[in-house]
VOSE-304215 format. One record per residue (C-alpha): residue in one letter; x, y, z. Coordinates in steps of 0.02 Angstrom, whole numbers, plus 32768, in hexadecimal, padded with zeros to 4 digits. Layout:
<pts>
@aa:a; px:X; py:Y; pz:Z
...
</pts>
This chain:
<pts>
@aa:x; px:F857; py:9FC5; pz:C123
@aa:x; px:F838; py:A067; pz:C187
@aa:x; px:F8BF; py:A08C; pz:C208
@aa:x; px:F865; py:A089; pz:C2A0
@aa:x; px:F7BE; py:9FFC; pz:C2D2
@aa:x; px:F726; py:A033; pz:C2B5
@aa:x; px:F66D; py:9FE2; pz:C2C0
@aa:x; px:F5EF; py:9FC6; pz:C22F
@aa:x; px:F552; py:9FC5; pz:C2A2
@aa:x; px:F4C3; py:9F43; pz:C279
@aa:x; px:F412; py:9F71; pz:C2E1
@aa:x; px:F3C1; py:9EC9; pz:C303
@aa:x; px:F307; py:9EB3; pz:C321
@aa:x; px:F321; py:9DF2; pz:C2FA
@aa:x; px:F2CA; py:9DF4; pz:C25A
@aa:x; px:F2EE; py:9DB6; pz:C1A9
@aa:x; px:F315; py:9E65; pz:C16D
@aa:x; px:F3AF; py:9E6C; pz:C213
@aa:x; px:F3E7; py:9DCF; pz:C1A7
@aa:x; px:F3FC; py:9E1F; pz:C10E
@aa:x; px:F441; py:9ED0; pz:C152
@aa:x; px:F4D6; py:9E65; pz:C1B9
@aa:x; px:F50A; py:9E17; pz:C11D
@aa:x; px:F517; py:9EC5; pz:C0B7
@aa:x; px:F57B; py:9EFA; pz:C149
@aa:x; px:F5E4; py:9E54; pz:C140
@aa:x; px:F5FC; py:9E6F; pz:C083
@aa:x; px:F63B; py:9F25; pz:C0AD
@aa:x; px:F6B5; py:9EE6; pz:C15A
@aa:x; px:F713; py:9E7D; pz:C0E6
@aa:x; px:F746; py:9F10; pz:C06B
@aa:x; px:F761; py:9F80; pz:C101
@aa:x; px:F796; py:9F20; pz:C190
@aa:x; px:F71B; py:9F61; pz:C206
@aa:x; px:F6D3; py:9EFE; pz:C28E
@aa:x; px:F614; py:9ED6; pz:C297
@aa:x; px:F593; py:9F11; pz:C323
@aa:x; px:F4ED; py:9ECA; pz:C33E
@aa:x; px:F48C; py:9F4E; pz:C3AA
@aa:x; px:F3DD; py:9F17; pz:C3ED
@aa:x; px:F368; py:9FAE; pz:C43C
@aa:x; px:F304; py:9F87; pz:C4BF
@aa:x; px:F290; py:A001; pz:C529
@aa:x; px:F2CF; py:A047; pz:C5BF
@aa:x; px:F255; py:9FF3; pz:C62F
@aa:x; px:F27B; py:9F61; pz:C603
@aa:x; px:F2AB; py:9EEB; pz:C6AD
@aa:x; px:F364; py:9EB9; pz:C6BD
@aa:x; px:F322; py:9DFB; pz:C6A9
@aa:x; px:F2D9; py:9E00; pz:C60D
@aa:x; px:F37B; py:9E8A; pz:C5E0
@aa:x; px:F3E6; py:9DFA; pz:C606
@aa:x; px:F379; py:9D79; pz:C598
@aa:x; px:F382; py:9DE7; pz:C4FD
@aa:x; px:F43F; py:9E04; pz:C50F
@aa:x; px:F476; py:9D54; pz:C51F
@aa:x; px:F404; py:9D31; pz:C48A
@aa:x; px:F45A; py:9DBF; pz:C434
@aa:x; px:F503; py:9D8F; pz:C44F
@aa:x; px:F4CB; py:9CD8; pz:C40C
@aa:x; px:F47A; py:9D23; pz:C381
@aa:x; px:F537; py:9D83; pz:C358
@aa:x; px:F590; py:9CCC; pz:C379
@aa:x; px:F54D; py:9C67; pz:C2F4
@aa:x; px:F545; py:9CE5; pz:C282
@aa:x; px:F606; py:9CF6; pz:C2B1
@aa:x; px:F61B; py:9C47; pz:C278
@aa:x; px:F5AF; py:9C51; pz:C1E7
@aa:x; px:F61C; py:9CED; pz:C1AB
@aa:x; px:F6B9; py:9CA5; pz:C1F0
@aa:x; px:F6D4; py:9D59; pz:C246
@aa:x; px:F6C3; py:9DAF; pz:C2F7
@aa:x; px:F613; py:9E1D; pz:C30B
@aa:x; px:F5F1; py:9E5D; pz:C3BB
@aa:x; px:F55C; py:9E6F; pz:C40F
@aa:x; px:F505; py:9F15; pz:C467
@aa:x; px:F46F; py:9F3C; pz:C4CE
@aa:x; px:F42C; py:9FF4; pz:C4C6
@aa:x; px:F38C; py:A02C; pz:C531
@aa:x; px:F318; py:A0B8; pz:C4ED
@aa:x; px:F2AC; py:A0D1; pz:C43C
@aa:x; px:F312; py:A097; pz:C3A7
@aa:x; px:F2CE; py:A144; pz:C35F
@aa:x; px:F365; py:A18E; pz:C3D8
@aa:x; px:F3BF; py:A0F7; pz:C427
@aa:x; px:F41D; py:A0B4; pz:C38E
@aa:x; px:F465; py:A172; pz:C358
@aa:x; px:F488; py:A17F; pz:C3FF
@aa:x; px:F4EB; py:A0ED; pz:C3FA
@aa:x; px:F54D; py:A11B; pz:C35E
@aa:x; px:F552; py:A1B8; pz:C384
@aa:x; px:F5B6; py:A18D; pz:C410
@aa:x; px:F54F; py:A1D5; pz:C49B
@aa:x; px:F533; py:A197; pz:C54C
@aa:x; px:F5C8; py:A110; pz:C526
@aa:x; px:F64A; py:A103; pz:C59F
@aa:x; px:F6FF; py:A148; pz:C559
@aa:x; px:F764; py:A093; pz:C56A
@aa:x; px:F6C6; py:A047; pz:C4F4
@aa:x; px:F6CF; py:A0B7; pz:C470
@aa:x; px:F6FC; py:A070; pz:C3BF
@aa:x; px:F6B4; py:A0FA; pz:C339
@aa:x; px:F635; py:A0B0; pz:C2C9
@aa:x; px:F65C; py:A0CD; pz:C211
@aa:x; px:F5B1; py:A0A0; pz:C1D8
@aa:x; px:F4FF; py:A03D; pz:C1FC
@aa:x; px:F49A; py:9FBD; pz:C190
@aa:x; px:F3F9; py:9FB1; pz:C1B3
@aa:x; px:F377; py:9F45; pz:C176
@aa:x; px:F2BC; py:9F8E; pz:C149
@aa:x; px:F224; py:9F4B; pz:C106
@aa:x; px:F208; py:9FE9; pz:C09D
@aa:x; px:F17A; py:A061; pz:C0A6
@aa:x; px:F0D5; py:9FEF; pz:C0D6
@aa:x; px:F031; py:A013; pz:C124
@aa:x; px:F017; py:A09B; pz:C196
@aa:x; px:F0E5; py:A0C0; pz:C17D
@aa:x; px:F09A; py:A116; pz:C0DF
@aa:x; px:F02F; py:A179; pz:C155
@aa:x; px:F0B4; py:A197; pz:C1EE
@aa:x; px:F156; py:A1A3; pz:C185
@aa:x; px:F1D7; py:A10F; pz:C168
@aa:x; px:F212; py:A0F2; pz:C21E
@aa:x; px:F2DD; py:A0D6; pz:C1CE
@aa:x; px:F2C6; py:A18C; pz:C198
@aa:x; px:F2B1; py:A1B6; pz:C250
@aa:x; px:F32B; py:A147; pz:C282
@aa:x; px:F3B3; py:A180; pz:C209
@aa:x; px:F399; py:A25A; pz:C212
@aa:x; px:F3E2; py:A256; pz:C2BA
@aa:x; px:F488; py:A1F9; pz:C287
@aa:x; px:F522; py:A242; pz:C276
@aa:x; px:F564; py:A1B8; pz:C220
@aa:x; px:F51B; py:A16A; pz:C16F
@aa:x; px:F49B; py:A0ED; pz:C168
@aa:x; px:F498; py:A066; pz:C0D1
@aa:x; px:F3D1; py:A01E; pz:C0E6
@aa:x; px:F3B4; py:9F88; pz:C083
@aa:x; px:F321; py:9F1A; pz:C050
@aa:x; px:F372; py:9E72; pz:C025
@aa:x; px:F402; py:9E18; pz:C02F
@aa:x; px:F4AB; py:9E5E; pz:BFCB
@aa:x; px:F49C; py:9DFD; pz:BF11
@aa:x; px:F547; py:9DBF; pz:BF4C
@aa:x; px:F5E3; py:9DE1; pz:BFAB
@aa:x; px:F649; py:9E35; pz:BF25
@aa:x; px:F66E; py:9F0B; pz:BF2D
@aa:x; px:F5E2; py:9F7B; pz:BF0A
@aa:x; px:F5EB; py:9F96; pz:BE48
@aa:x; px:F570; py:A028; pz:BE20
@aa:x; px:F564; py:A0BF; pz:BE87
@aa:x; px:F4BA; py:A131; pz:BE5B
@aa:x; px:F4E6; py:A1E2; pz:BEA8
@aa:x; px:F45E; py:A263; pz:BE7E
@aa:x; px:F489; py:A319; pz:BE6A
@aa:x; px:F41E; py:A3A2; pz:BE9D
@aa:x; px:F41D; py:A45C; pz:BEAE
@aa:x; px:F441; py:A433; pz:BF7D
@aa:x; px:F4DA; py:A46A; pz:BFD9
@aa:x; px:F4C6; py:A3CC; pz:C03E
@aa:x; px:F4E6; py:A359; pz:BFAB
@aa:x; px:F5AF; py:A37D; pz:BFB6
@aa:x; px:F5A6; py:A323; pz:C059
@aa:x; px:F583; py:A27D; pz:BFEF
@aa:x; px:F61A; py:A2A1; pz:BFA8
@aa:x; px:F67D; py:A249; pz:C034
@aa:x; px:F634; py:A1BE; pz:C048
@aa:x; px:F638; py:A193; pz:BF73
@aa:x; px:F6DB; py:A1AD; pz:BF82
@aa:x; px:F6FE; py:A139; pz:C01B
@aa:x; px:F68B; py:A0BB; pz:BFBB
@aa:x; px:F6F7; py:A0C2; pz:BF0F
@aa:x; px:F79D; py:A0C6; pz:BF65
@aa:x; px:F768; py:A014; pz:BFD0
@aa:x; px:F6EF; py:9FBF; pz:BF52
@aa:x; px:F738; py:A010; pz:BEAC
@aa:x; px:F685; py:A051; pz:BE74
@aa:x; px:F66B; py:A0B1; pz:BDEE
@aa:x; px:F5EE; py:A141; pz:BE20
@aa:x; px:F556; py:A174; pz:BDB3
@aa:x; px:F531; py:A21B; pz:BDC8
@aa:x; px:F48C; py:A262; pz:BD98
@aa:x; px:F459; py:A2FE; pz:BD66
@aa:x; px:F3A8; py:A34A; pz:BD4E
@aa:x; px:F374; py:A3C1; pz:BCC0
@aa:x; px:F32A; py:A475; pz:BD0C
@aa:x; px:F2E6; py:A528; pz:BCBA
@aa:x; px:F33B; py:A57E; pz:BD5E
@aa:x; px:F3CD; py:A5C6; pz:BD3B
@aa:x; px:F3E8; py:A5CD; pz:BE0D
@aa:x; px:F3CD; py:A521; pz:BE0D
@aa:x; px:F444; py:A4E7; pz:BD74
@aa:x; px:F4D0; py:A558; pz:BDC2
@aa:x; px:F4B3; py:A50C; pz:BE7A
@aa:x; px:F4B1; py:A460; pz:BE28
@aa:x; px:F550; py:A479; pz:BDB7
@aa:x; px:F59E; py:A4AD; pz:BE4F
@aa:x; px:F571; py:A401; pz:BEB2
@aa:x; px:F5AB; py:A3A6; pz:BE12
@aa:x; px:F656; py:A3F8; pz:BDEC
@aa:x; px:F66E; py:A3D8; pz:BEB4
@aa:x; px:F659; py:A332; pz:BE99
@aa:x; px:F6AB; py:A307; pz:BE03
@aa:x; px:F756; py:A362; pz:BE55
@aa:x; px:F763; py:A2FA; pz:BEE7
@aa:x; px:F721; py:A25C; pz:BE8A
@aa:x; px:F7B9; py:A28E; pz:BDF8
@aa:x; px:F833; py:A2AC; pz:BE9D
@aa:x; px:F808; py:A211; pz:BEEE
@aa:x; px:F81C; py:A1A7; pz:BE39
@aa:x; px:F765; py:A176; pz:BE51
@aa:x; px:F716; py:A13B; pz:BDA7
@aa:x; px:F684; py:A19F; pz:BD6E
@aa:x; px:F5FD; py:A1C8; pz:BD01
@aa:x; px:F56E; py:A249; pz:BCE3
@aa:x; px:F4CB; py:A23E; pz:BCA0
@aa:x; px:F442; py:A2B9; pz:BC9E
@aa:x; px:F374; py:A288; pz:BCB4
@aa:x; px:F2E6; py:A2FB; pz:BC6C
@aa:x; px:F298; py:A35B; pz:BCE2
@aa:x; px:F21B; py:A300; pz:BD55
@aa:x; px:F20F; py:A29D; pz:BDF9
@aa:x; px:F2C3; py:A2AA; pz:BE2C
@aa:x; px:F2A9; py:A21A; pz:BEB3
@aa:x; px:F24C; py:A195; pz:BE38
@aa:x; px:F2BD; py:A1C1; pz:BDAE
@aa:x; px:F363; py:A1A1; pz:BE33
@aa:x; px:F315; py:A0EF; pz:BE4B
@aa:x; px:F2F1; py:A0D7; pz:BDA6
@aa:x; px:F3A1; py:A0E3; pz:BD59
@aa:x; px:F3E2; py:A089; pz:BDFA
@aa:x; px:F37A; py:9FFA; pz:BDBA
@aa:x; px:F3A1; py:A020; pz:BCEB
@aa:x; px:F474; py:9FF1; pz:BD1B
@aa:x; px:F45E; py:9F78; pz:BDB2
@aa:x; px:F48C; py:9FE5; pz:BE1E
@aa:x; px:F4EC; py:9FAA; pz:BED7
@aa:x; px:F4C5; py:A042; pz:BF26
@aa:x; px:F45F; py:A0E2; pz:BF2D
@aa:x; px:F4AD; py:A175; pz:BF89
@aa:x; px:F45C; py:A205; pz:BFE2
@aa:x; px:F44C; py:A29F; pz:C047
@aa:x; px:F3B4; py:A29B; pz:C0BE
@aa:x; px:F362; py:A336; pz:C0BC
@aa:x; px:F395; py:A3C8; pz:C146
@aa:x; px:F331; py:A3E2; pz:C1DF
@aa:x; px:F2B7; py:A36C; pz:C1A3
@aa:x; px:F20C; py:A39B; pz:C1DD
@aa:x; px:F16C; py:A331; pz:C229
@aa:x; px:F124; py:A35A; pz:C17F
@aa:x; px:F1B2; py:A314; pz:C116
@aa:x; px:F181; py:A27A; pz:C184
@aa:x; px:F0C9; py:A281; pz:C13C
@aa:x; px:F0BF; py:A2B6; pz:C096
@aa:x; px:F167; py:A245; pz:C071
@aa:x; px:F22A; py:A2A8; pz:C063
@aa:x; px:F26E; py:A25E; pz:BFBA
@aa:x; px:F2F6; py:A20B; pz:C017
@aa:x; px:F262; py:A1A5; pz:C077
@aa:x; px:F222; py:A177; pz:BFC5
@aa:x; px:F2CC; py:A152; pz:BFA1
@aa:x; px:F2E7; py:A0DD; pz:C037
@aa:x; px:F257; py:A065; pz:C019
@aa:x; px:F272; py:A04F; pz:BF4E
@aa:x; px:F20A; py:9FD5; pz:BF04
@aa:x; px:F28C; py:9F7D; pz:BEC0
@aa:x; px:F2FB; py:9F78; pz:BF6E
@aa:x; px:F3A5; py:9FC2; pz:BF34
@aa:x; px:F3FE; py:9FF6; pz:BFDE
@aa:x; px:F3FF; py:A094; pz:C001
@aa:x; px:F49D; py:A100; pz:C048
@aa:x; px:F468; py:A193; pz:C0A9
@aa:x; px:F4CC; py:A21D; pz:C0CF
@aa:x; px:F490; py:A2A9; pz:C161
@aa:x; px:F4C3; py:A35E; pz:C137
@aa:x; px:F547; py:A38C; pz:C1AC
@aa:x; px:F57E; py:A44E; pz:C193
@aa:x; px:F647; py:A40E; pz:C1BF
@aa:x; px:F639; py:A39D; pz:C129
@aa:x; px:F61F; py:A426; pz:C0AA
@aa:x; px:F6E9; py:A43A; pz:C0C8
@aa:x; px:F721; py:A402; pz:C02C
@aa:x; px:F7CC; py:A3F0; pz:C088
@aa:x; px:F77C; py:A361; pz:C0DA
@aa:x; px:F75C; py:A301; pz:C038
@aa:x; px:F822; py:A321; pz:C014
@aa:x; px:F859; py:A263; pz:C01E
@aa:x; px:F7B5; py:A20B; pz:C040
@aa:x; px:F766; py:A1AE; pz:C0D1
@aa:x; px:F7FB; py:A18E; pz:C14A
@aa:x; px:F82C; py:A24C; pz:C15E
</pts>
């Protein structure tokens, strides 16, 4: 257990998919004895009546599935777009100093890319670039409630991708997952030293942190489809990523490979990891997570 509280964040729209995020985020509180938040967003206009309405249905909402998990999950009201309002929430901002309890992490629940979303961009990509904290979107409910067996972590010529680092290590050290790291074949000699680099960053603080590990290498080709692909060739738990850097309105419309990523077919949950230039400390990585 981490040695101070913190909050695995659950955004509720009271759907079937809200179901299935809370218990991945129950599955994960019980390795890491973090409390669970249910956070509703509702628009600022909204009158203090019907406010009232949805937070009392909230907080019943949190109550039986309390009972159901046999564990305490809190209830919270936040007014604005959930575009902004829920990494404003985890982010910390506009929260008064005695209420603050540092949220480790979110699930989220998605439906995948569909309809115009293919169009627009998946709205949990919009949701999840402004985050300072990692997002794990899921599709279904967890296969069951045992640790998180198979870890895919791509590897690309990115700086960004040793900030992934962190959080494989926090999920091998917690869930004893052994992390699949793949590699992708290139003619770029740039590239293949950029991507070596990533790798042997990697594998040192994976080796330090006694993090089991393995590497396997793709042919060239669709980096994204072939991530998902493998993910679904060992069963894998758990895809992690690094969303892409100052993400653009036309990442949004032609589709960033983490977006294609997000909404796999075959609904393996997705870890996403924003680039944060104070995580590219490899000090930070020194003894895992809790540092």
């Amino acid at each position: 257990m981490e040695e101070h509280q913190k909050l695995i964040v659950v955004p509720w729209d009271f759907t079937e998919v809200a179901d299935h995020a809370l218990a991945h985020a129950v599955k994960i509180s019980r390795m890491v004895g973090n409390e669970i938040c249910l956070l509703h967003i509702v628009d600022k206009a909204i009158n203090p009546k019907e406010a009232g309405e949805k937070k009392i249905m909230l907080k019943h909402v949190a109550e039986e599935n309390g009972k159901k998990y046999n564990m305490h999950i809190s209830a919270e009201i936040a007014k604005g777009s959930i575009f902004t309002a829920i990494a404003d929430f985890v982010n910390q901002k506009d929260v008064e100093e005695q209420d603050k309890k540092e949220v480790s992490l979110v699930l989220m629940g998605t439906h995948g890319m569909k309809g115009m979303q293919k169009l627009t961009g998946s709205w949990a990509l919009k949701v999840i670039v402004k985050s300072s904290v990692p997002f794990i979107v899921v599709q279904d409910p967890p296969a069951d409630q045992e640790r998180y067996h198979n870890i895919v972590f791509p590897v690309d010529f990115r700086r960004e991708n040793k900030e992934k680092t962190k959080m494989a290590i926090y999920m091998g050290k917690y869930f004893d997952s052994k992390v699949h790291m793949i590699v992708t074949t290139s003619t770029d000699a740039s590239l293949i030293k950029k991507t070596k680099i990533n790798l042997n960053f990697a594998i040192k603080y994976l080796i330090q942190n006694n993090i089991e590990y393995q590497i396997h290498e793709v042919p060239k080709g669709n980096f994204a489809q072939q991530t998902i692909d493998f993910a679904l060739k060992i069963n894998a738990d758990l895809i992690l990523i690094v969303t892409t850097k100052n993400i653009t309105f036309a990442d949004y419309m032609v589709g960033a490979s983490e977006q294609y990523i997000i909404a796999n077919s075959s609904k393996i949950p997705v870890c996403c990891v924003n680039p944060k230039a104070s995580f590219s400390k490899s000090s930070q990585f020194m003894g895992g997570w809790g540092d």
